[in-house]
PDB file as gemmi writes it, atoms N, CA and C in Angstrom:
CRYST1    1.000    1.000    1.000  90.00  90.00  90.00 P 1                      
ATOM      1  N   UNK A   1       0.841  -1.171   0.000  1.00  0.00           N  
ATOM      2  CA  UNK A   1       0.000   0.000   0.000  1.00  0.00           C  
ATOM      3  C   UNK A   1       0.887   1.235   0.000  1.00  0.00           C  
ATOM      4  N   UNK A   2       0.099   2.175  -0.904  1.00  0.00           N  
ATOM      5  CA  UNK A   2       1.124   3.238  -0.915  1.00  0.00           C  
ATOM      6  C   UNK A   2       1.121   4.322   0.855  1.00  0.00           C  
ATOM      7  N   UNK A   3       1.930   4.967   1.386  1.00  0.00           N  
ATOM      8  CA  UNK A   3       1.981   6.006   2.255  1.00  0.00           C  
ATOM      9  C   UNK A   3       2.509   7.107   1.516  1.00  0.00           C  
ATOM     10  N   UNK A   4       1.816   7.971   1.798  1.00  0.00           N  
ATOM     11  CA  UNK A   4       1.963   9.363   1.268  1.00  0.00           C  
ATOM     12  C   UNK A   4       2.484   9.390   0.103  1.00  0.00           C  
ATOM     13  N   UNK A   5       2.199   8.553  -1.240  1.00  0.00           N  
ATOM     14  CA  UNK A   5       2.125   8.551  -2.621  1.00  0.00           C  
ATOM     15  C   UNK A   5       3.326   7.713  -2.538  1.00  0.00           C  
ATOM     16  N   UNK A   6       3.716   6.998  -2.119  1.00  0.00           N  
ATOM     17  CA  UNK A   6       5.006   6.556  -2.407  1.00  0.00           C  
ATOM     18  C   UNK A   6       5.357   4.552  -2.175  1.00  0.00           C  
ATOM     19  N   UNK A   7       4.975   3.730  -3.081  1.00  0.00           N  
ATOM     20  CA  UNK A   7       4.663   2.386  -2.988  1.00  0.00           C  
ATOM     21  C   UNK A   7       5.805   1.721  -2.002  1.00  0.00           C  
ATOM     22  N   UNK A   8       5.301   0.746  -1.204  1.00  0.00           N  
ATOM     23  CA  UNK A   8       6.199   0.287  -0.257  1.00  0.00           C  
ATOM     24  C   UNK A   8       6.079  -1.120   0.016  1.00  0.00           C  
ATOM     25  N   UNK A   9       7.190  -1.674   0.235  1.00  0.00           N  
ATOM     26  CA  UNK A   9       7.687  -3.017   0.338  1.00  0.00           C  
ATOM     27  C   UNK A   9       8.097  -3.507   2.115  1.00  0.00           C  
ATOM     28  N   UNK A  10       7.955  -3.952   2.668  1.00  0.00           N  
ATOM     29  CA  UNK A  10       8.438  -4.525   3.522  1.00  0.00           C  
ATOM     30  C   UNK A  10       8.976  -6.062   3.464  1.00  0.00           C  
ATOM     31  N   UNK A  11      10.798  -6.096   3.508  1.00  0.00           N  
ATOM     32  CA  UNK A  11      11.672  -7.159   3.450  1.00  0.00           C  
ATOM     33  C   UNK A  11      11.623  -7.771   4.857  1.00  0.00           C  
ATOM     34  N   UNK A  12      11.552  -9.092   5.002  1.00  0.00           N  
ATOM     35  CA  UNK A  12      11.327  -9.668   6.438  1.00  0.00           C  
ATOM     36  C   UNK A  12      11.682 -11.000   6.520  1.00  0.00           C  
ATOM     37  N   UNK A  13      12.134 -11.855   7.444  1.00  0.00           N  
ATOM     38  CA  UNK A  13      12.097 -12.925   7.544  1.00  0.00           C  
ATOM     39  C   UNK A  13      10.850 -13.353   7.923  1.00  0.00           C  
ATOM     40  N   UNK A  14      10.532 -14.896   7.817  1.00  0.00           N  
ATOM     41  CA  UNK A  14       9.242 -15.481   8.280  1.00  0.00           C  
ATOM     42  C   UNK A  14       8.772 -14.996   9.676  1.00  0.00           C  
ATOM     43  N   UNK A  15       9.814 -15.235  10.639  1.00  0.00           N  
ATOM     44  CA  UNK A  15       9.598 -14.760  11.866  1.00  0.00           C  
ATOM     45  C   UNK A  15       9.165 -13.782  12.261  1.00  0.00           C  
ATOM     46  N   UNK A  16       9.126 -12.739  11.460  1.00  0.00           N  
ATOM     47  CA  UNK A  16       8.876 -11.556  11.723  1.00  0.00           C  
ATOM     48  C   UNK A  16       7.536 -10.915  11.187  1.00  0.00           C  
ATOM     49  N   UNK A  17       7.162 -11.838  10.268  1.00  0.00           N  
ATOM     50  CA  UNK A  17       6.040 -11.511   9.290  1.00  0.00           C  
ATOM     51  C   UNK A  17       4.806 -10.717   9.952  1.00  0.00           C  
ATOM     52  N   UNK A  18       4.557 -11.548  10.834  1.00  0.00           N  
ATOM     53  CA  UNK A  18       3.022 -11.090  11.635  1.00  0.00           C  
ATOM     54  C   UNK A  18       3.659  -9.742  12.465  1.00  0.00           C  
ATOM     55  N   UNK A  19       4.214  -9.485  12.627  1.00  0.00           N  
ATOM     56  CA  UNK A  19       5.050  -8.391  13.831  1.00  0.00           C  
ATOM     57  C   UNK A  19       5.414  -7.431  12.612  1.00  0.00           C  
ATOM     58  N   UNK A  20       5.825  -7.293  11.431  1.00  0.00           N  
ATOM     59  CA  UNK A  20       5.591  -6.662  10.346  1.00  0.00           C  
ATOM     60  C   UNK A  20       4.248  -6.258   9.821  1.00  0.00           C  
ATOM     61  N   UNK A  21       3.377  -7.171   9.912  1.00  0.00           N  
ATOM     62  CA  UNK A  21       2.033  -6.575   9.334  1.00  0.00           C  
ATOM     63  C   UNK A  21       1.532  -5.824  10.859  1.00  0.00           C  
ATOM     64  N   UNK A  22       1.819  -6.119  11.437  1.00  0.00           N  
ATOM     65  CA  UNK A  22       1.176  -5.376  12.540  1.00  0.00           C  
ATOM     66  C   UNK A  22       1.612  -3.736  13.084  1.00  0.00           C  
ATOM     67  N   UNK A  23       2.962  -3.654  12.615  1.00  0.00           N  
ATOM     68  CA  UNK A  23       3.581  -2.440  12.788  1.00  0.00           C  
ATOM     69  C   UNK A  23       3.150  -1.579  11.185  1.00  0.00           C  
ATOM     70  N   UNK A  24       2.622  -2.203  10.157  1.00  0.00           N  
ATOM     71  CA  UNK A  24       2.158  -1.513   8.868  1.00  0.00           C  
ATOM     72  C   UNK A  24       1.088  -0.943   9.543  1.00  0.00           C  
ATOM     73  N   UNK A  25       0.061  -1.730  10.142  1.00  0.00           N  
ATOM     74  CA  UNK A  25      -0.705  -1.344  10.035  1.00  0.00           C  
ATOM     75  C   UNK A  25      -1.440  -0.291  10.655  1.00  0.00           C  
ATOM     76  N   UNK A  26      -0.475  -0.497  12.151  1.00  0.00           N  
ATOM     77  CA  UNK A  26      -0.441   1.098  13.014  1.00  0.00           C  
ATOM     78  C   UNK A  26      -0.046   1.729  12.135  1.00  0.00           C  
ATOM     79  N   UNK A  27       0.667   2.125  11.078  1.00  0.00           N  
ATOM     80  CA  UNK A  27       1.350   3.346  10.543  1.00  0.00           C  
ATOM     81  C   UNK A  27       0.477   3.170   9.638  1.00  0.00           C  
ATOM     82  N   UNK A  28      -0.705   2.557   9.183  1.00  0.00           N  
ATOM     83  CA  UNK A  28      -1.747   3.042   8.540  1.00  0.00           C  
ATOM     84  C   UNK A  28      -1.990   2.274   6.889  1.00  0.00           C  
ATOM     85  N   UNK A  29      -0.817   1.505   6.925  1.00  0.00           N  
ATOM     86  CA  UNK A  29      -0.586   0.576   5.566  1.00  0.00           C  
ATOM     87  C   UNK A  29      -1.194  -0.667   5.714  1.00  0.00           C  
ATOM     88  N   UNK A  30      -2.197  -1.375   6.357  1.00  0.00           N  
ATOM     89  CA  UNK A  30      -2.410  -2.810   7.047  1.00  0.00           C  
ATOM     90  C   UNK A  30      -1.937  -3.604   5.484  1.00  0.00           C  
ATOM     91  N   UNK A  31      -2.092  -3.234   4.024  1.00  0.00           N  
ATOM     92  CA  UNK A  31      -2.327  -4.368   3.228  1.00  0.00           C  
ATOM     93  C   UNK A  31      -0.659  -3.852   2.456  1.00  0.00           C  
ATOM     94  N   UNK A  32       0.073  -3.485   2.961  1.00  0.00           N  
ATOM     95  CA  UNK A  32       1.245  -3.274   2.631  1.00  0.00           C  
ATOM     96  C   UNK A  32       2.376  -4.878   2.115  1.00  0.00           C  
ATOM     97  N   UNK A  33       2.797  -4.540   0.914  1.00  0.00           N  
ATOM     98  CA  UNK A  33       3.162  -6.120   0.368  1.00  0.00           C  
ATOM     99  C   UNK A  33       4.498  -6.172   1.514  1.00  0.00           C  
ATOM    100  N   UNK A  34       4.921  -7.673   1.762  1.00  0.00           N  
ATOM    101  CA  UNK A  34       5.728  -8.481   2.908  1.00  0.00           C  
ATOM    102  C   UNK A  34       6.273  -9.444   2.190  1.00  0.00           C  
ATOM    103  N   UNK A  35       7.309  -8.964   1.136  1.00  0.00           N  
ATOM    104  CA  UNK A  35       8.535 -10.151   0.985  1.00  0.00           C  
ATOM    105  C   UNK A  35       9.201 -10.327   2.042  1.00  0.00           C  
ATOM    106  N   UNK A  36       8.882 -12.024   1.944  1.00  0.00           N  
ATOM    107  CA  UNK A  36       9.605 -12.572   3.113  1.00  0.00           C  
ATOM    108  C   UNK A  36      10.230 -14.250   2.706  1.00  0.00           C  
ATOM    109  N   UNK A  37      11.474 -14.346   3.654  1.00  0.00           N  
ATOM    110  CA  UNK A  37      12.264 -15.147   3.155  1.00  0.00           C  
ATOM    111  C   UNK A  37      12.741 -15.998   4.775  1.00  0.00           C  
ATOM    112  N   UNK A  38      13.206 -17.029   4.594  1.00  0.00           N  
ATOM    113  CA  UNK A  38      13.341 -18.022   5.679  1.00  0.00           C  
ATOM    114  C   UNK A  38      13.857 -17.629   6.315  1.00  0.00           C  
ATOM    115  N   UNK A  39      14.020 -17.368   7.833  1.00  0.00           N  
ATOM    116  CA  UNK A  39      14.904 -17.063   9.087  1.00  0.00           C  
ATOM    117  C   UNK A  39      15.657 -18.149   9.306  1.00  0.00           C  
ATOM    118  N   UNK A  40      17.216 -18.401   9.146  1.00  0.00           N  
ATOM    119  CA  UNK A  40      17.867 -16.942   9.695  1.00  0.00           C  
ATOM    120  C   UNK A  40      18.113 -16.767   7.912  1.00  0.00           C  
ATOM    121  N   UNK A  41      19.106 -15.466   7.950  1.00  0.00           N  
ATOM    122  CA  UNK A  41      19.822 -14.830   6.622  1.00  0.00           C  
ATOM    123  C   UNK A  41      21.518 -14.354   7.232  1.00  0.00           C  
ATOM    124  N   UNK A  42      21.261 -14.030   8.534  1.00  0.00           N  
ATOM    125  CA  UNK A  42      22.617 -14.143   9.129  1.00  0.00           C  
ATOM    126  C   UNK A  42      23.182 -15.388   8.541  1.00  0.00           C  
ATOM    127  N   UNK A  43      24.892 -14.569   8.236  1.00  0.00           N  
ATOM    128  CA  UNK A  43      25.914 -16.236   8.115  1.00  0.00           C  
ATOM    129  C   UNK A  43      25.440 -16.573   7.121  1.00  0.00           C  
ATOM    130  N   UNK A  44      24.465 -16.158   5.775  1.00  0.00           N  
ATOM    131  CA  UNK A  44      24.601 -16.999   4.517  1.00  0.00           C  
ATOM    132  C   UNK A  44      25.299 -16.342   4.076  1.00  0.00           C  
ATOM    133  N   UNK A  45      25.847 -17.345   2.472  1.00  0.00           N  
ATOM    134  CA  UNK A  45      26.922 -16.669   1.732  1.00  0.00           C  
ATOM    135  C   UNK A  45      26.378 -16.355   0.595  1.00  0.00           C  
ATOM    136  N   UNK A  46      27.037 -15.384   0.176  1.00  0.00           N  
ATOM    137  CA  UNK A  46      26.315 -14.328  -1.095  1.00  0.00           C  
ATOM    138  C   UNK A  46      25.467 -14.719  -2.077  1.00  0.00           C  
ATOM    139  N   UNK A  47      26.149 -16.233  -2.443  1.00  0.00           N  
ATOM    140  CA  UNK A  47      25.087 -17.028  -3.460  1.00  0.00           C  
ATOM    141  C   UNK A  47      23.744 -17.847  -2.886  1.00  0.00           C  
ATOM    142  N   UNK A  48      24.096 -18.633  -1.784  1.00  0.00           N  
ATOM    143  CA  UNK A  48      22.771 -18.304  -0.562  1.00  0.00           C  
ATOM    144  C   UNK A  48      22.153 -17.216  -0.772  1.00  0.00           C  
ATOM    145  N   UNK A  49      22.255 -15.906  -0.347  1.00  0.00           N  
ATOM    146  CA  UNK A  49      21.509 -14.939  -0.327  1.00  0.00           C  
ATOM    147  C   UNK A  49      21.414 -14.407  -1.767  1.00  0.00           C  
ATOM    148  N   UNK A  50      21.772 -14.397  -2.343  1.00  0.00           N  
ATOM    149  CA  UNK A  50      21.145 -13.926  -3.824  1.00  0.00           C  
ATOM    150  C   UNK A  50      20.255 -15.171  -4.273  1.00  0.00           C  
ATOM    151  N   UNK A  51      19.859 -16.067  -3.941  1.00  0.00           N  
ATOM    152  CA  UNK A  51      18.930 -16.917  -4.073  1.00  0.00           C  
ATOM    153  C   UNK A  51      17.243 -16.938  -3.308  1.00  0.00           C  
ATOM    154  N   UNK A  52      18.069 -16.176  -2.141  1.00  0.00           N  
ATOM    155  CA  UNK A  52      17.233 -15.678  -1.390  1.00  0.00           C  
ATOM    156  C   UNK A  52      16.045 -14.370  -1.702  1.00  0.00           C  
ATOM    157  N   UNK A  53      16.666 -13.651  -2.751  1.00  0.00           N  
ATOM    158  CA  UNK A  53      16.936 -12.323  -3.289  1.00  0.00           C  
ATOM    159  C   UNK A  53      15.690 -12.354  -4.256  1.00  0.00           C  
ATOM    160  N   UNK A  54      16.289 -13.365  -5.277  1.00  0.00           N  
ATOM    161  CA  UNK A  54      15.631 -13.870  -6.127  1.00  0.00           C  
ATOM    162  C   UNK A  54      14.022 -14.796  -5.871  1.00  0.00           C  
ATOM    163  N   UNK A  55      14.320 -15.142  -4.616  1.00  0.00           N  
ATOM    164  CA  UNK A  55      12.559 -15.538  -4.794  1.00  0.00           C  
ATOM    165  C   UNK A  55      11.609 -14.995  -4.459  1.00  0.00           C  
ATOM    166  N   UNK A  56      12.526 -13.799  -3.814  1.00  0.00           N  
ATOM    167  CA  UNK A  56      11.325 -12.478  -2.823  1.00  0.00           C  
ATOM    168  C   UNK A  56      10.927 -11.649  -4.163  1.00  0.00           C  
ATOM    169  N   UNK A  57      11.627 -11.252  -4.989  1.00  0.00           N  
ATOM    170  CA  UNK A  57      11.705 -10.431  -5.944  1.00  0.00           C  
ATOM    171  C   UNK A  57      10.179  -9.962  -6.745  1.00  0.00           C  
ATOM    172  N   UNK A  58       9.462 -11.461  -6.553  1.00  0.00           N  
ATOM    173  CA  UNK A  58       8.162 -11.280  -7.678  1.00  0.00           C  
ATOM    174  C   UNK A  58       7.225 -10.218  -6.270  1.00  0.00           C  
ATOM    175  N   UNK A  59       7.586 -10.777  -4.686  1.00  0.00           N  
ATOM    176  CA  UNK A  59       6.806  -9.890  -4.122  1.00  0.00           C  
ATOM    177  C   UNK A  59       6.949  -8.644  -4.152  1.00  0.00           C  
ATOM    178  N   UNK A  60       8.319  -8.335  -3.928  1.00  0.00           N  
ATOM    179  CA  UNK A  60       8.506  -7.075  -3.952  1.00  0.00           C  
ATOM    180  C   UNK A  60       8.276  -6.111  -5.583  1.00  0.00           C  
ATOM    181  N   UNK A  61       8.458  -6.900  -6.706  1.00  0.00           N  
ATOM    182  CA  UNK A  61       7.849  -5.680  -7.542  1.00  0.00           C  
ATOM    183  C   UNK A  61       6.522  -5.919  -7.468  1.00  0.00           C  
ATOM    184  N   UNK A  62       5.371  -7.013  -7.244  1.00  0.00           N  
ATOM    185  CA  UNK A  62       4.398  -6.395  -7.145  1.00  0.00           C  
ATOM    186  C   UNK A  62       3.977  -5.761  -5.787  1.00  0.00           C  
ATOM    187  N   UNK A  63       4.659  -5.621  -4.692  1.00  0.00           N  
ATOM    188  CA  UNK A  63       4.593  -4.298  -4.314  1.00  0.00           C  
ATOM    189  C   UNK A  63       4.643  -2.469  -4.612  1.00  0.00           C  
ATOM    190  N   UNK A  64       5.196  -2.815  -5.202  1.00  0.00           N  
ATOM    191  CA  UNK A  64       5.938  -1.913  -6.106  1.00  0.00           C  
ATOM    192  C   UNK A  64       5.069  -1.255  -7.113  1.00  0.00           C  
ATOM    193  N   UNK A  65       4.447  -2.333  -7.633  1.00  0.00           N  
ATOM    194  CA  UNK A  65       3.567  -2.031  -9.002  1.00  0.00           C  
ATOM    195  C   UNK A  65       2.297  -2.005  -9.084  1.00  0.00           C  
ATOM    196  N   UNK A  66       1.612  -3.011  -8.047  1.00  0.00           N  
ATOM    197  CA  UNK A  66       0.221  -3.519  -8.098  1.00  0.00           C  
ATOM    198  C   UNK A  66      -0.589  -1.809  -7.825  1.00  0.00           C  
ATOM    199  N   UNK A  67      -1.614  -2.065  -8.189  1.00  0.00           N  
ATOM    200  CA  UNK A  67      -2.168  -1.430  -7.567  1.00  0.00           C  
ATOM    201  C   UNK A  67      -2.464  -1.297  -6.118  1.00  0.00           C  
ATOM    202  N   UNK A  68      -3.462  -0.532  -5.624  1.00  0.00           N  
ATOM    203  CA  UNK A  68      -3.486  -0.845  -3.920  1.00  0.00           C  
ATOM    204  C   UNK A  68      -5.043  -1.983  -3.534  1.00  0.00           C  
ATOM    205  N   UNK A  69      -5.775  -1.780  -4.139  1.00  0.00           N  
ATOM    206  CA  UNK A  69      -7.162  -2.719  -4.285  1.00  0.00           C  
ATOM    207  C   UNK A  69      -6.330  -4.096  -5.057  1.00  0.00           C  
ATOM    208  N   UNK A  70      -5.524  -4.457  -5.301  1.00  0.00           N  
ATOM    209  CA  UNK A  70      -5.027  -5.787  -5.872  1.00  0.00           C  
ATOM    210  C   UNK A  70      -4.200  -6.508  -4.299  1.00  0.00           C  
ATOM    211  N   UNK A  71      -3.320  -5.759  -4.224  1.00  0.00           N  
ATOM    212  CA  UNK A  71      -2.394  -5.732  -2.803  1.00  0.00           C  
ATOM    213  C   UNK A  71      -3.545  -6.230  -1.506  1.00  0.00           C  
ATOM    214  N   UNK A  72      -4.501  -5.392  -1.450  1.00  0.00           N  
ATOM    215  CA  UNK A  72      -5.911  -5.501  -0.183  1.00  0.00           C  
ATOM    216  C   UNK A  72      -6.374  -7.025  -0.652  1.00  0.00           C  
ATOM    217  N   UNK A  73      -6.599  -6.815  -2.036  1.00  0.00           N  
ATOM    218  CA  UNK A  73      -6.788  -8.472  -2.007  1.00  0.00           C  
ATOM    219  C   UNK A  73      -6.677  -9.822  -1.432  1.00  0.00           C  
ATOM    220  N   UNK A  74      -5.069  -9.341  -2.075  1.00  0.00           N  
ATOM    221  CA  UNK A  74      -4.174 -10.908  -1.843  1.00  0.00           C  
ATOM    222  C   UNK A  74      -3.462 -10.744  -0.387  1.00  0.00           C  
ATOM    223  N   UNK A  75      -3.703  -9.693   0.611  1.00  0.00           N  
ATOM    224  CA  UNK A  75      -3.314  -9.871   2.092  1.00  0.00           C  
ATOM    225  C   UNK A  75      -5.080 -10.529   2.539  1.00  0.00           C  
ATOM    226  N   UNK A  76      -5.544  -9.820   2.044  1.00  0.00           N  
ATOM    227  CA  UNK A  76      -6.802 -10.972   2.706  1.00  0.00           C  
ATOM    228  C   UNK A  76      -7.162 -12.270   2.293  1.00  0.00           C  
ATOM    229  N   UNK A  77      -6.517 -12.174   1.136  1.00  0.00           N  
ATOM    230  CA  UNK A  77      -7.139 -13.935   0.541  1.00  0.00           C  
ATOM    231  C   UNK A  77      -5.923 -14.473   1.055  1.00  0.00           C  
ATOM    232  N   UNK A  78      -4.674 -14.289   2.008  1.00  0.00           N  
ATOM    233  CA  UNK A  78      -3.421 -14.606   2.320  1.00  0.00           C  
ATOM    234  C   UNK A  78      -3.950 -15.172   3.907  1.00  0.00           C  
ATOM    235  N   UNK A  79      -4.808 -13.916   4.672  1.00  0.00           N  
ATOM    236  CA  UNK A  79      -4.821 -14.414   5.526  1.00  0.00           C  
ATOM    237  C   UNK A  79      -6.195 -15.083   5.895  1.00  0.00           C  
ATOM    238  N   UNK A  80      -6.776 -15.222   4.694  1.00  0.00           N  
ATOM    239  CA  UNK A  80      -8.195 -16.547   5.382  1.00  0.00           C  
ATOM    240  C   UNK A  80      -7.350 -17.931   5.817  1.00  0.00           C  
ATOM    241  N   UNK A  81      -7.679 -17.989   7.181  1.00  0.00           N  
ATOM    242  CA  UNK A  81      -7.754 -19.226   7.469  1.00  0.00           C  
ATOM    243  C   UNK A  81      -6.946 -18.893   8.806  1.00  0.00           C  
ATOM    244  N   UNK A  82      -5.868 -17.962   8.610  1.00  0.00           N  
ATOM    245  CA  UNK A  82      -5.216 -18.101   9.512  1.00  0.00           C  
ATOM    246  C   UNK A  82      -5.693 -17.420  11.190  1.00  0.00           C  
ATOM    247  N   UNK A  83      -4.966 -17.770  12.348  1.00  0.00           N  
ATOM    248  CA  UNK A  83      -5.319 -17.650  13.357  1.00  0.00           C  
ATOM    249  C   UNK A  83      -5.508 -16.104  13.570  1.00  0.00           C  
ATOM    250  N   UNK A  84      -6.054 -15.792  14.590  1.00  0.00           N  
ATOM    251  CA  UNK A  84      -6.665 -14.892  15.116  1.00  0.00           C  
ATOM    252  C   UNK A  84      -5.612 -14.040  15.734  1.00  0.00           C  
ATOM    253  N   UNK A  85      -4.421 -12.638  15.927  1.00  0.00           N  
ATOM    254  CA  UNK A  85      -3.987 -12.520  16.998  1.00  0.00           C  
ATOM    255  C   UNK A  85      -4.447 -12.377  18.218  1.00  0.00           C  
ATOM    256  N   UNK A  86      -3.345 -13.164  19.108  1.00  0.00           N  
ATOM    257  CA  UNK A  86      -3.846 -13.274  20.562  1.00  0.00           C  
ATOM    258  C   UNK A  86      -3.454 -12.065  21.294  1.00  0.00           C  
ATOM    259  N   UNK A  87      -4.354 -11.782  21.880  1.00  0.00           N  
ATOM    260  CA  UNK A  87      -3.730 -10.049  22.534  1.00  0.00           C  
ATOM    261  C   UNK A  87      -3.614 -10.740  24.462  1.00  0.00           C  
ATOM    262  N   UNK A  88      -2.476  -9.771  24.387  1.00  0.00           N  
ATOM    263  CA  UNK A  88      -2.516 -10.196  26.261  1.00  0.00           C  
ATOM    264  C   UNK A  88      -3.621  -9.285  27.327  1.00  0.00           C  
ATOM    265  N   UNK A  89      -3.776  -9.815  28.159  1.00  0.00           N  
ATOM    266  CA  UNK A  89      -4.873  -8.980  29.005  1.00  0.00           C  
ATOM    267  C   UNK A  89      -4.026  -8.617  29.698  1.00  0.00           C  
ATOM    268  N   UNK A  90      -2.824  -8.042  30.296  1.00  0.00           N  
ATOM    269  CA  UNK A  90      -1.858  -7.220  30.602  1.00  0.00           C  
ATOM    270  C   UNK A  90      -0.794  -6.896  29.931  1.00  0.00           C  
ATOM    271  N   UNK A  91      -0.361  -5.709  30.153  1.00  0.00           N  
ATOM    272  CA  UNK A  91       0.899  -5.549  29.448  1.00  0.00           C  
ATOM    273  C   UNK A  91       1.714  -6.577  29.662  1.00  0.00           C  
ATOM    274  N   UNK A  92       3.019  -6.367  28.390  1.00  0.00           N  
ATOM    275  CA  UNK A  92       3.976  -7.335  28.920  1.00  0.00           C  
ATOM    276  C   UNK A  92       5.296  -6.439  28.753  1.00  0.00           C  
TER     277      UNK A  92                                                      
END                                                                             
C-alpha cells in the first residue's frame, strides 16, 4: 500500500512476518506487500543470499507495481484461514 504517494515493500524474515504486518498497520498501511524469506539470513553466503533475493523479488515488484485494491486483495485472501492474533490482558 502506498503512504503518502510513495509504494512500499516490507523485506522480512518469516519470523517476523506477523510483527511486520502489525507495525504496517499502526502506521496506517495494514495491506502493505511483505517479501519474506526463511529465518535466519545471518551467516549466509552471497550465493545463498542472492537466491534468497531472487525468490522475494516477484513480491517485492508487485509491491511496487500492483495497484493498492489488488495488494488488499491478496493480504486478505493470504490471511483466510489463519489464526486470530492473541492479545494479552496485561501488558507485557
Amino acid at each position: 500500500m502506498e503512504r503518502h504517494g510513495i509504494p512500499a515493500v516490507i523485506i522480512a524474515t518469516d519470523t517476523f512476518v506477523q510483527f511486520a504486518r502489525r507495525m504496517a498497520t499502526t502506521q496506517g498501511c495494514p495491506y502493505v506487500a511483505i517479501a519474506d524469506t526463511p529465518n535466519p539470513v545471518r551467516g549466509l553466503d552471497p550465493e545463498a543470499l542472492k537466491r534468497r533475493v531472487e525468490a522475494m523479488m516477484p513480491a517485492i515488484v508487485a509491491g511496487l507495481t500492483l495497484p493498492p485494491a489488488e495488494l488488499e486483495r491478496r493480504a486478505k485472501e493470504a490471511a483466510t484461514g489463519q489464526p486470530a492474533p492473541v492479545r494479552a490482558s496485561l501488558p507485557v
